[in-house]
C-alpha positions as CSV (number, residue, x, y, z in Angstrom):
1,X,-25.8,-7.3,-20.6
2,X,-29.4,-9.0,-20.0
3,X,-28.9,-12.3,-20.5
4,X,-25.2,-13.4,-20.8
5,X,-23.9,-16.1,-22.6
6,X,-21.2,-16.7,-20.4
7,X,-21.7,-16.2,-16.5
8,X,-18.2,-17.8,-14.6
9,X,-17.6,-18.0,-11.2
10,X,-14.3,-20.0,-10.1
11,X,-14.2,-23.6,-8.8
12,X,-11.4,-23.3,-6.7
13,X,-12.3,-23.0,-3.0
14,X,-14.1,-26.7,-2.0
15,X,-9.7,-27.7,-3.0
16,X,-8.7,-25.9,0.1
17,X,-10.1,-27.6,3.0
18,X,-7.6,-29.0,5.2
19,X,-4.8,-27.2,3.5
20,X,-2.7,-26.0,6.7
21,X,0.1,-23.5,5.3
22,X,0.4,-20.0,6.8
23,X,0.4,-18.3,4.1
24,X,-1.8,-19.4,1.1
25,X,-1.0,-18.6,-2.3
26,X,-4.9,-18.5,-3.5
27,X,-4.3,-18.4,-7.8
28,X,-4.9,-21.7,-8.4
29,X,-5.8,-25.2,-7.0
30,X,-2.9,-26.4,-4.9
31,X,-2.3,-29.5,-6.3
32,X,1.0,-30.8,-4.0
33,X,-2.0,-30.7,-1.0
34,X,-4.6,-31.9,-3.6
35,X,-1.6,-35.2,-4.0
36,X,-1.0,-35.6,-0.4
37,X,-4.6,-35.5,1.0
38,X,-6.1,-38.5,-0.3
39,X,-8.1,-36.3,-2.8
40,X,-7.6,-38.5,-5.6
41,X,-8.6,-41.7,-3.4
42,X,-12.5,-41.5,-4.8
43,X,-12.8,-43.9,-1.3
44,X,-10.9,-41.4,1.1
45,X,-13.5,-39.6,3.7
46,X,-11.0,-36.2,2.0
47,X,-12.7,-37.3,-1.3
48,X,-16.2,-37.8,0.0
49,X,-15.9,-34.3,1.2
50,X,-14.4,-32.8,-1.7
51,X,-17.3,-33.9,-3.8
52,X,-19.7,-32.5,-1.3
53,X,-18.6,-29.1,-1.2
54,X,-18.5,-28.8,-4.4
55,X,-21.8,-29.8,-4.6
56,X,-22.5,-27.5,-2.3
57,X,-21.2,-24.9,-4.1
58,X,-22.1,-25.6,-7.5
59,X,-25.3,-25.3,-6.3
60,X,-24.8,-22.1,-4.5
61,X,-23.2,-20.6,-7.7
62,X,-26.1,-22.1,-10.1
63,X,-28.9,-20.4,-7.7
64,X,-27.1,-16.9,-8.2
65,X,-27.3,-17.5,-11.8
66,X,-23.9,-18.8,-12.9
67,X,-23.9,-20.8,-15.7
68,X,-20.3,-22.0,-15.9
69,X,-17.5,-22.9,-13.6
70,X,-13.7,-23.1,-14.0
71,X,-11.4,-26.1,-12.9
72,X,-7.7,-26.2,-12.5
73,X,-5.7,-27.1,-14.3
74,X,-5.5,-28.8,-17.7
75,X,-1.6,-30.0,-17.5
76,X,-3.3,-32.3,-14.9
77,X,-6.4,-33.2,-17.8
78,X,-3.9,-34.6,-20.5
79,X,-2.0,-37.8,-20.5
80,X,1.1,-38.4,-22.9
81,X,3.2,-41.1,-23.4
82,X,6.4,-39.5,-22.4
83,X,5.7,-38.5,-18.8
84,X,7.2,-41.4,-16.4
85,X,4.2,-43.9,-15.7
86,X,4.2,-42.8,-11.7
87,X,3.0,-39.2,-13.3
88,X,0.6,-40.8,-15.9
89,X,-0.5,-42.9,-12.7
90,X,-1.4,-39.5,-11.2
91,X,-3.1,-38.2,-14.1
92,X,-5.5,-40.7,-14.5
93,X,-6.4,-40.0,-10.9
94,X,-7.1,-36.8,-11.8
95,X,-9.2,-38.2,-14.5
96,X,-11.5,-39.8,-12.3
97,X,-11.7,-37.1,-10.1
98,X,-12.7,-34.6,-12.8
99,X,-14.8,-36.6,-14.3
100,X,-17.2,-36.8,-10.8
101,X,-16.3,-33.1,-10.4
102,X,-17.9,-32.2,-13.9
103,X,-20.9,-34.1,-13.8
104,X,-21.9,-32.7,-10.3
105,X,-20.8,-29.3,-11.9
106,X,-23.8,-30.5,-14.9
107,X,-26.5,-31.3,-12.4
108,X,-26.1,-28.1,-10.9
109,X,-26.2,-27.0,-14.6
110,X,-22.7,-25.3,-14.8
111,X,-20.7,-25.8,-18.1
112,X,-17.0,-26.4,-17.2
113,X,-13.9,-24.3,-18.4
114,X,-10.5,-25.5,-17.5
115,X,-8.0,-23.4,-17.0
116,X,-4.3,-23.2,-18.0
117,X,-1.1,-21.4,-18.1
118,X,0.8,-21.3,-21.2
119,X,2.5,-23.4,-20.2
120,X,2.4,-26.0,-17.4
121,X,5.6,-27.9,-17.9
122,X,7.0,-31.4,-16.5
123,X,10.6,-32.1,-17.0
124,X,9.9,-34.6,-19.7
125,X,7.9,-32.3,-21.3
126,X,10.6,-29.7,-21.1
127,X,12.9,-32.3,-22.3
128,X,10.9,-32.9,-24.9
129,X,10.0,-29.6,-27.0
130,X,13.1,-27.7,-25.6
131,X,10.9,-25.1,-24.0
132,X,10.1,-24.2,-27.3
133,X,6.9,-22.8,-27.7
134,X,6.2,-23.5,-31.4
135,X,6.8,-27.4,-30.0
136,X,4.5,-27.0,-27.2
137,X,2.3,-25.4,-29.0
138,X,2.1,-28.7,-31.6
139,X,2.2,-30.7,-28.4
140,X,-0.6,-28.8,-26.8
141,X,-2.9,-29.0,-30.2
142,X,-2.6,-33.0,-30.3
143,X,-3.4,-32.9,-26.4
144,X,-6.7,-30.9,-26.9
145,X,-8.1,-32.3,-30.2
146,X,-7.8,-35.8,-28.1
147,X,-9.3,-34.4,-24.9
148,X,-12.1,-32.6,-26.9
149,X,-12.9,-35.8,-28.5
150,X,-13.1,-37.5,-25.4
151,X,-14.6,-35.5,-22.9
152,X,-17.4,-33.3,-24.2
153,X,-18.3,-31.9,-20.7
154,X,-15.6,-29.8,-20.9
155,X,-16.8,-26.8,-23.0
156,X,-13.4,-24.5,-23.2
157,X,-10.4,-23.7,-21.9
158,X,-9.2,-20.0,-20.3
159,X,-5.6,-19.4,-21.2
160,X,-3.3,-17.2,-18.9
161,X,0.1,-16.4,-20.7
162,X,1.3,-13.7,-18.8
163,X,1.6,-14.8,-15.6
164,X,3.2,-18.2,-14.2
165,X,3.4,-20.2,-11.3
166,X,4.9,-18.7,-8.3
167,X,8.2,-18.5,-6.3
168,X,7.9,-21.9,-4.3
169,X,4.9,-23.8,-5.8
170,X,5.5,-26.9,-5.7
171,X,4.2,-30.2,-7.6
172,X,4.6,-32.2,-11.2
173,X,3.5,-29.3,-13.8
174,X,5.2,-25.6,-13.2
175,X,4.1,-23.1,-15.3
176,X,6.2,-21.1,-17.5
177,X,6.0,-18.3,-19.4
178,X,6.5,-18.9,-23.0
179,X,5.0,-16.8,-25.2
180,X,6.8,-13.0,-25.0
181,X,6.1,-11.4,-27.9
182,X,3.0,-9.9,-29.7
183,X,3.8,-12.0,-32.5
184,X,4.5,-15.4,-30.9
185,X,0.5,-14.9,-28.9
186,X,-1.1,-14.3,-32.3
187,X,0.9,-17.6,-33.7
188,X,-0.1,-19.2,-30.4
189,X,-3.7,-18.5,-31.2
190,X,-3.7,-19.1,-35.0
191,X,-2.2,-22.8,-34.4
192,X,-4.6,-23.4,-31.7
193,X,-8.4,-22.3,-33.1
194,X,-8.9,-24.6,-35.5
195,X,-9.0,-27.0,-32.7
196,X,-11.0,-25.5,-31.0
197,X,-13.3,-24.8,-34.2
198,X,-13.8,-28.1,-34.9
199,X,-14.8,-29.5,-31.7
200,X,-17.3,-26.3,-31.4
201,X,-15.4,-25.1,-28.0
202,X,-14.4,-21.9,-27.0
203,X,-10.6,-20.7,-26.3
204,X,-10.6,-18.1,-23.9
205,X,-7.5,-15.9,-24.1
206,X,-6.5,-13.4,-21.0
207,X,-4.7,-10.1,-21.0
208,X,-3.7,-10.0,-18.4
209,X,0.0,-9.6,-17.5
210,X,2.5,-8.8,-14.9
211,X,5.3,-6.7,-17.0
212,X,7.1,-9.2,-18.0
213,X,9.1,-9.3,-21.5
214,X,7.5,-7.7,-24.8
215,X,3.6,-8.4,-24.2
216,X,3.7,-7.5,-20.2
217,X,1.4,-4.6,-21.1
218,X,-1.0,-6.6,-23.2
219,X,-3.7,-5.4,-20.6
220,X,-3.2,-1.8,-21.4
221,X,-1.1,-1.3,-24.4
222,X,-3.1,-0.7,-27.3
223,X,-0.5,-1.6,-29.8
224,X,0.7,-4.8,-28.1
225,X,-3.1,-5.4,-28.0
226,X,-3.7,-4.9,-32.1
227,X,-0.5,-7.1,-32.6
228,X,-2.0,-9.8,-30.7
229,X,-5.1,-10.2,-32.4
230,X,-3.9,-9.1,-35.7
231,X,-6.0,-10.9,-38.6
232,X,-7.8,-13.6,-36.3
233,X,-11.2,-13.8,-37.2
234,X,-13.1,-16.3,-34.8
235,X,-16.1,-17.2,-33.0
236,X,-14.6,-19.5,-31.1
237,X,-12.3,-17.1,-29.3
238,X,-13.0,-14.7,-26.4
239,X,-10.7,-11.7,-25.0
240,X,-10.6,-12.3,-21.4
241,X,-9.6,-9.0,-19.9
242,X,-9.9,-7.6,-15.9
243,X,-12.1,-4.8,-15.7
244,X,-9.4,-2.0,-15.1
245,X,-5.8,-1.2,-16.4
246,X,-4.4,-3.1,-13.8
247,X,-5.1,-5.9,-10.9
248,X,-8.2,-5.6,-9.1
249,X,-8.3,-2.3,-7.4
250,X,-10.3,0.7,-7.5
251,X,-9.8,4.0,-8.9
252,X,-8.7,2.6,-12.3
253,X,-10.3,3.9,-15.9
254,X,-12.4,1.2,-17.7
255,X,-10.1,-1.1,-19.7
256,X,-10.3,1.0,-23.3
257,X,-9.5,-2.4,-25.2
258,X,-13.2,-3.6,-24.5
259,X,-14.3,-0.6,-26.9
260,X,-11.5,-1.2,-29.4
261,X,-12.0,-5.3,-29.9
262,X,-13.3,-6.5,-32.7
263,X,-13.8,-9.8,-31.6
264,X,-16.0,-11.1,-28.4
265,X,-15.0,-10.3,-25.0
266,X,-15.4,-11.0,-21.6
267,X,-14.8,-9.1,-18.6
268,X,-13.5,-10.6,-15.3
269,X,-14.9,-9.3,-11.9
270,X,-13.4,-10.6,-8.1
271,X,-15.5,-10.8,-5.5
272,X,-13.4,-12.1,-2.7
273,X,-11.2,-8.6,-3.0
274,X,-7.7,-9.8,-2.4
275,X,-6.0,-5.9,-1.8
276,X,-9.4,-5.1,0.1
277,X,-9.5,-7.7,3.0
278,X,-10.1,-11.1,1.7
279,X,-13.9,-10.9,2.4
280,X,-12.5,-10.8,6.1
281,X,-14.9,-7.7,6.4
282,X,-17.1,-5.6,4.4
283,X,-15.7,-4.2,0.5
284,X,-18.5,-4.0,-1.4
285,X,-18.4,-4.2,-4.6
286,X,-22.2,-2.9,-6.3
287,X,-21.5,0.6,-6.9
288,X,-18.1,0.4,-8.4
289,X,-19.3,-2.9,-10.9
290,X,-22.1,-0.6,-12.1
291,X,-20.5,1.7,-13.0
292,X,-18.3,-0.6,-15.4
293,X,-21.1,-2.2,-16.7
294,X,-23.1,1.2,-17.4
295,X,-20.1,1.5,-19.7
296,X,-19.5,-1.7,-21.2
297,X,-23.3,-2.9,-21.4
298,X,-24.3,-1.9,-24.7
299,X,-21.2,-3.3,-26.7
300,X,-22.2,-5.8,-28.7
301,X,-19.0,-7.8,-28.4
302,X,-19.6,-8.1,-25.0
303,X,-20.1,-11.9,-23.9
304,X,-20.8,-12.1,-20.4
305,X,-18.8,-12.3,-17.1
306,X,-15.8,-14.1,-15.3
307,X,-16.5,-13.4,-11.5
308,X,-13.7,-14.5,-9.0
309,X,-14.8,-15.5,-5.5
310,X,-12.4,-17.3,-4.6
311,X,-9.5,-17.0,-6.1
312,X,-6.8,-14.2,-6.0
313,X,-3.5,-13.1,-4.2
314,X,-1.3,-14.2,-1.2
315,X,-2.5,-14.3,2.5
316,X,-3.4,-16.1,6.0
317,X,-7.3,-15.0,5.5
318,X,-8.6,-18.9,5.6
319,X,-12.3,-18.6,4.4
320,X,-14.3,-20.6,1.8
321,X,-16.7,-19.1,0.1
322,X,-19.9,-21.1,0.8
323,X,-17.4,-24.1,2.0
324,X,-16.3,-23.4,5.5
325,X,-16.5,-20.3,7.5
326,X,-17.8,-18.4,4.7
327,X,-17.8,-14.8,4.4
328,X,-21.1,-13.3,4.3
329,X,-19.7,-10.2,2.3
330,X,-18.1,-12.4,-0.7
331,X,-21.6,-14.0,-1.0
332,X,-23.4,-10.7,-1.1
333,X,-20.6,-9.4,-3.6
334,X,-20.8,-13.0,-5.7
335,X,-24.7,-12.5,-5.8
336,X,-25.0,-8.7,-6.2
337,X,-22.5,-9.1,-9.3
338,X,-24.3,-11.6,-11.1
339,X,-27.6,-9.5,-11.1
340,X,-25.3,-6.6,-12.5
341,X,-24.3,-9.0,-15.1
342,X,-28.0,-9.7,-15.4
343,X,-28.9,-6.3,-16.5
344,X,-30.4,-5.3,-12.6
345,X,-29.7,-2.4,-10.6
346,X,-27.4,-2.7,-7.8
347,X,-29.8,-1.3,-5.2
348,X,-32.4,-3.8,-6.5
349,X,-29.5,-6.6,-6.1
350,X,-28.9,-5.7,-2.8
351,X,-32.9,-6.2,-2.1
352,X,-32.8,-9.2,-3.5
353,X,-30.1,-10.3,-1.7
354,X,-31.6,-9.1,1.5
355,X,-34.6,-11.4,1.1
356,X,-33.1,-14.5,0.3
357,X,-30.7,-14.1,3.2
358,X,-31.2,-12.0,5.5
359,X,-35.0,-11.8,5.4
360,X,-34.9,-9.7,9.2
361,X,-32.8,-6.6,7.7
362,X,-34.5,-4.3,6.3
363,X,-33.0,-3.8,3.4
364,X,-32.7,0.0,3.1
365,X,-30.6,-0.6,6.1
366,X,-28.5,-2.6,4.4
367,X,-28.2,0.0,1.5
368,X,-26.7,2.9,3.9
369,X,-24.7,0.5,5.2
370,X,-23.3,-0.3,2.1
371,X,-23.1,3.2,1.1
372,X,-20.7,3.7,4.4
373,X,-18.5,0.3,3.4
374,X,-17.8,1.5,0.0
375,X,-16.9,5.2,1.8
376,X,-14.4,3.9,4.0
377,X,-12.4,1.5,1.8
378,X,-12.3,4.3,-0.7
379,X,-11.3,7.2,1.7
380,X,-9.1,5.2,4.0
381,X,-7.9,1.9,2.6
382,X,-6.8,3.9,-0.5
383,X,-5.2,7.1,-0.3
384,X,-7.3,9.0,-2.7
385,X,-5.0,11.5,-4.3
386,X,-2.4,9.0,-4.8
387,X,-4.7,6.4,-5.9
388,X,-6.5,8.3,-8.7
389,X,-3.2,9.3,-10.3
390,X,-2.4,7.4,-13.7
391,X,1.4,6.4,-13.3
392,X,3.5,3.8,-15.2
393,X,7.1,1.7,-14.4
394,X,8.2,-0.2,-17.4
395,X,5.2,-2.2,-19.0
396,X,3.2,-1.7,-15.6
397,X,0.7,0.0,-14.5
398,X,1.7,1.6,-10.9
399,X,-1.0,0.1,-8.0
400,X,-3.3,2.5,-6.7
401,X,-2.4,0.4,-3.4
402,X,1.0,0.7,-1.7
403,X,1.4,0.3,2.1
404,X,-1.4,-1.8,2.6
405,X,-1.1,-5.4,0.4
406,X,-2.3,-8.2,0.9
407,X,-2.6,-9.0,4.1
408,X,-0.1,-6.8,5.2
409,X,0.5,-3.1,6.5
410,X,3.8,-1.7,5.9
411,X,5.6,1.3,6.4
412,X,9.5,2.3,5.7
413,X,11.5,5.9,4.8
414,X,11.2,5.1,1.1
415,X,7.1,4.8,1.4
416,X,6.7,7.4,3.2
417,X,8.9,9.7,1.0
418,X,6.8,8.7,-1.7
419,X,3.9,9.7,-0.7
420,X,5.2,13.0,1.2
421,X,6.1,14.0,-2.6
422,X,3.2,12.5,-4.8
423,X,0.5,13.4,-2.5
424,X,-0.1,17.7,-2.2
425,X,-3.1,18.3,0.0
426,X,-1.9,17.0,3.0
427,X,-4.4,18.0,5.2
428,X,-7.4,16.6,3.0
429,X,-5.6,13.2,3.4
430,X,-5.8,13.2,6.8
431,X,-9.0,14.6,7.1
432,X,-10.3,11.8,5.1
433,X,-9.1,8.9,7.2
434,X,-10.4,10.7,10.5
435,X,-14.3,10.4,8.7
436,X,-13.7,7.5,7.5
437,X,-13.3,6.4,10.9
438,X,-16.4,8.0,12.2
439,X,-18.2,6.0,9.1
440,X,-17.0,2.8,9.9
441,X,-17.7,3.6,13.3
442,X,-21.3,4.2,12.3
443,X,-21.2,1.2,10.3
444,X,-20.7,-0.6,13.7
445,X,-23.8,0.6,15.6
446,X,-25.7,0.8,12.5
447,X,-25.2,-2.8,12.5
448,X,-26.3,-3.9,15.6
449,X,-29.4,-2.0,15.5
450,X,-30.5,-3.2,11.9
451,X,-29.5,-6.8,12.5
452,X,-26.7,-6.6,10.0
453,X,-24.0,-9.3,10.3
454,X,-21.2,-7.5,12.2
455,X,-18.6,-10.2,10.6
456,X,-15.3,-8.6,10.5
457,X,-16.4,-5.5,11.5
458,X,-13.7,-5.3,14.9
459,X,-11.3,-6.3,12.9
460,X,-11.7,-3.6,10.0
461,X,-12.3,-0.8,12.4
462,X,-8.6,-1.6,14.3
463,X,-7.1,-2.6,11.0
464,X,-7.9,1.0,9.3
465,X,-7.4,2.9,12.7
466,X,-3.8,1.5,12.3
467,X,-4.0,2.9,8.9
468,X,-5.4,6.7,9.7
469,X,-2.4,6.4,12.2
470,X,0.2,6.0,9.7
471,X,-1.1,8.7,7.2
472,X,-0.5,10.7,10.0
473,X,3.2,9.5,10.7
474,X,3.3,10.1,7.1
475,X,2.5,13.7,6.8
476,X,3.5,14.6,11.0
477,X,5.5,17.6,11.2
478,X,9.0,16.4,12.7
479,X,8.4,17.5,15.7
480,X,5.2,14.9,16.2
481,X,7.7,12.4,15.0
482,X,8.7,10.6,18.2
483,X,5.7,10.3,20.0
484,X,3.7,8.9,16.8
485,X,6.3,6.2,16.6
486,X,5.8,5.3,20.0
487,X,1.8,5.4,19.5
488,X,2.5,3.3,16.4
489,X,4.7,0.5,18.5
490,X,1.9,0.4,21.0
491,X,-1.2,0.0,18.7
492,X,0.9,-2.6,16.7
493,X,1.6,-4.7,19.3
494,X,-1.8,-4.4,20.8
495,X,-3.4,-5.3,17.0
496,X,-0.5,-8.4,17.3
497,X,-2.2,-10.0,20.3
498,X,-5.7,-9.0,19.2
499,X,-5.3,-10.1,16.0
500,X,-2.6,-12.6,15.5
501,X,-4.0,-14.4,12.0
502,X,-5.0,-11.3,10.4
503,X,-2.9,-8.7,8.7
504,X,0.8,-8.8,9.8
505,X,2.0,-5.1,10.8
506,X,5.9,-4.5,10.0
507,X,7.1,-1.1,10.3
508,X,10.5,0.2,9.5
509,X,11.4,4.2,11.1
510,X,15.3,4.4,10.1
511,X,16.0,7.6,9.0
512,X,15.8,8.5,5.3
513,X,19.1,8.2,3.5
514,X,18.1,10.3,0.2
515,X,16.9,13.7,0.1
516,X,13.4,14.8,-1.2
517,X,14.9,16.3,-4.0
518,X,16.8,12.9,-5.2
519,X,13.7,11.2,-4.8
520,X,11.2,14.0,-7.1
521,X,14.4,13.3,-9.8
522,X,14.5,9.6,-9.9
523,X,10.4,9.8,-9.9
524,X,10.5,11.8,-13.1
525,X,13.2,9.3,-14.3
526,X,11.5,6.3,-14.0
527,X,7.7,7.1,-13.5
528,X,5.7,8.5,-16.4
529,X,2.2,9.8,-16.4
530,X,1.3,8.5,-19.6
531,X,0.8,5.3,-21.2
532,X,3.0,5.7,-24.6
533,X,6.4,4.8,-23.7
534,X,8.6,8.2,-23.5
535,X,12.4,7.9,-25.5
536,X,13.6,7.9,-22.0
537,X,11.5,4.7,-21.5
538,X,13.0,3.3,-24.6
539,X,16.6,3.8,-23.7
540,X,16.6,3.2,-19.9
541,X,13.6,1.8,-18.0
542,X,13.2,-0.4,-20.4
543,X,16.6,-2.0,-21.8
544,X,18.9,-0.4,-19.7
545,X,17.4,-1.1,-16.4
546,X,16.8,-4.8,-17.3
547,X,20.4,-5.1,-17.9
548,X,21.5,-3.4,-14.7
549,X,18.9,-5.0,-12.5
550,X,20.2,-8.4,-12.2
551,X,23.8,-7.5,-11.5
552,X,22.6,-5.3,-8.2
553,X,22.7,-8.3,-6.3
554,X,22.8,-8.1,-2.5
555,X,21.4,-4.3,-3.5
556,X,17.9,-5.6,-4.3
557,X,17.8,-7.0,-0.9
558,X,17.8,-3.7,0.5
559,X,16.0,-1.4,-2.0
560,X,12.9,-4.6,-2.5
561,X,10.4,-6.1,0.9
562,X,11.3,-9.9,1.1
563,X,7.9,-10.6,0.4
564,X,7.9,-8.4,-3.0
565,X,10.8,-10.4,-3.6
566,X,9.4,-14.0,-2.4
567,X,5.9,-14.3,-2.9
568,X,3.8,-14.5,-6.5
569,X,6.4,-14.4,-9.5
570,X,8.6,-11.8,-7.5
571,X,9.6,-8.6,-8.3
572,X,12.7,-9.7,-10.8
573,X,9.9,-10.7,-13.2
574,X,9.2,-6.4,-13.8
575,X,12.7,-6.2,-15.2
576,X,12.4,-9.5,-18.2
């Protein structure tokens, strides 16, 4: 890419100011704090403030070279005449308020895209069209010729249909998901473009899916994929697709449906690295974004970039990017991808970022400091051998990213038996997570002497130490057993007090109660190394188990984490 047509960065983070909960689910706006803050109250000092930082930010993204910027949500963008008038009450609120938000978004010179689920439902909605997707579908093209007619700031809307609203949220419109099939997303679309074509807008349509009924491996699947798109011809549509197989992580292949689309796509980026830290310290992003655009760059399909720096994943990491105790590392990450996108070098992009702000490092400095960063959350954050191996469950692509998630580090007997059995060269591992140590280490007094921001640096260097501990649990020879518990207990409790908002550190060391051997047999039963579905798959992971699951009952308490269970869409969703 040289000069993309589309270059997105999210809109979400000048909505979370003020917003006290623990634990903050960071996919989309939350709207029950947007409706209790005074948000909507153009008046309120919350409102005055809102518009500010997003002013702020707009700005911030346009100087980087965005040209667009996404808004939740559009159930909260269309009035109908069914929804009880206290709702429609609300709505037109919203109106007002989006209506400021998108011409501040226009003086910065950002296009708007609203996002959506498919779909975001209130109970007289549901009421209405039975949860029937060919009625909401109707409903949802009357909805959007109207607000196209009416609103010509906004210039699209980005679709997510494989993914809903999660466990908890709370508010008017949840989010289901509706379509489930190949067939019913390519009805979906068919119904929906000639809208779309005739206001000159442009639909936006995601892949990406959590496993979930018949098109949970639209992001991979290359049949599912086909099925989807089957026949639609279109200008007016973009394939939306994450840069890898999977969620944001690492060690993935290039996504191989950018090279077999025949229609325009876009590829999404994340900045603010939800598995790597939530920009609470340094995961830089250059090197590994290069390298996918090295191999996407010269497909002609290609129409530019969705860049996330905001949102993404569950945790108590409380920054706002270029809001309110911004992290200096999403902001280099946010800027350095945007001069990928622009066809730049990511050395030069790290220059470039050097002199606009931080015009006292020298910026080769910063480069070997980079160098280290990107070291050290691939050697130790990851677990290499286990991260580079292509495995599948179902319609899902296994995470390269286990015991650290989120904003937590956990360790039980079934993790570590995993990774006793899929990970061979023991010794490698751990000698990998002792240099990355010494890097990040280096990283430390390479910052101080250069001038380098040293934000998060502490935190990361105790965070991964933790981890290089617990490889070592993992791989100890029984006899080291007891006394690395005991170093583990100490360390954790000393990270507690250190670190009380940060990661949370739970630990589990019951003994094992299946052997080695069970585990290598119910591996090869429900893991495959491939991404065509074996018979096997056919017969039991796929129909079988999603029979058996729901029946297991207080059984799912012990074999899932409560939070696997609890937070996003929860594990149950794997086995629709």
């Amino acid at each position: 890419m040289q000069n993309p047509e589309w270059l997105i960065i999210d809109g979400i983070a000048p909505f979370f100011r003020g917003y006290g909960k623990k634990r903050v689910n960071w996919s989309k706006i939350p709207f029950a704090h947007v409706d209790k803050a005074g948000l909507l109250d153009a008046a309120s000092p919350a409102a005055r403030q809102l518009r500010e930082d997003f002013a702020a930010y707009t700005r911030r993204a346009a100087a980087d070279g965005y040209n667009a910027v996404t808004l939740d949500d559009l159930a909260h963008l269309v009035d109908w005449e069914g929804y009880p008038e206290d709702v429609r009450a609300t709505l037109d609120a919203y109106g007002r308020l989006y209506r400021d938000l998108f011409a501040i978004a226009d003086s910065a010179g950002l296009r708007v895209l609203i996002t959506s689920d498919v779909f975001s439902l209130h109970p007289a909605l549901s009421a209405a069209t039975g949860e029937k997707l060919t009625s909401v579908t109707r409903w949802l093209a009357a909805r959007l010729d109207a607000l196209f007619e009416a609103v010509p700031a906004v210039a699209g809307i980005i679709f997510r249909i494989g993914e809903s609203d999660a466990i908890g949220t709370k508010g008017d419109f949840l989010s289901r998901l509706l379509i489930r099939t190949p067939a019913q997303a390519n009805r979906f679309l068919r119904e929906l473009l000639p809208v779309f074509e005739k206001h000159n807008r442009s639909l936006f349509f995601r892949t990406w899916t959590v496993g979930a009924y018949a098109i949970g491996d639209l992001i991979w699947h290359r049949r599912t994929f086909a099925r989807v798109f089957d026949g639609i011809k279109s200008d007016r549509l973009i394939i939306s697709m994450k840069y890898g197989e999977s969620d944001f992580f690492r060690y993935l292949p290039v996504n191989g449906h950018f090279f077999r689309a025949s229609l325009r796509t876009l590829v999404e980026f994340q900045t603010r690295r939800e598995y790597e830290g939530f920009g609470e310290y340094p995961a830089f992003v250059g090197w590994e974004y290069e390298r996918v655009l090295q191999q996407l760059g010269a497909l002609p399909g290609l129409a530019g970039a969705s860049v996330w720096c905001q949102t993404g994943g569950w945790g108590k990491f409380r920054r706002l990017t270029w809001v309110e105790e911004s992290s200096i590392w999403v902001e280099l990450n946010t800027a350095v991808t945007a001069d990928l996108c622009r066809g730049e070098t990511c050395e030069t992009a790290i220059r470039r970022f050097c002199e606009k702000r931080l015009p006292d490092v020298e910026p080769e400095s910063m480069i070997a400091f980079l160098t280290l960063a990107d070291d050290v959350i691939r050697e130790l954050l990851y677990v290499r051998e286990f991260a580079a191996r292509k495995l599948f469950f179902r319609r899902l692509r296994v995470p390269p990213l286990v015991f650290p998630f989120w904003d937590r580090l956990t360790m039980s007997p079934a993790v570590r038996r995993v990774f006793r059995n899929m990970v061979e060269n023991h010794v490698l591992c751990l000698n990998e997570a002792q240099t990355a140590l010494r890097k990040l280490d280096t990283m430390r007094r390479l910052a101080r002497a250069a001038g380098i921001p040293d934000q998060g640096l502490d935190l990361q260097y105790d965070t991964f130490a933790i981890l290089a501990l617990l490889r070592t649990y993992i791989f100890a020879d029984p006899s080291d057993e007891a006394a690395l518990i005991e170093e583990l207990r100490t360390q954790r409790a000393a990270y507690r007090q250190k670190w009380k908002p940060r990661y949370a550190v739970k630990f589990t060391f019951a003994p094992p109660r299946w052997h080695l051997v069970r585990f290598a047999w119910i591996r090869r039963l429900l893991l495959r190394e491939q991404r065509g579905y074996r018979l096997l798959d056919s017969i039991i992971t796929l129909r079988l188990l999603s029979l058996i699951y729901p029946l297991l009952g207080r059984w799912r308490q012990r074999l899932v984490p409560k939070f696997a269970r609890k937070q996003a869409m929860g594990i149950d969703s794997l086995f629709k």
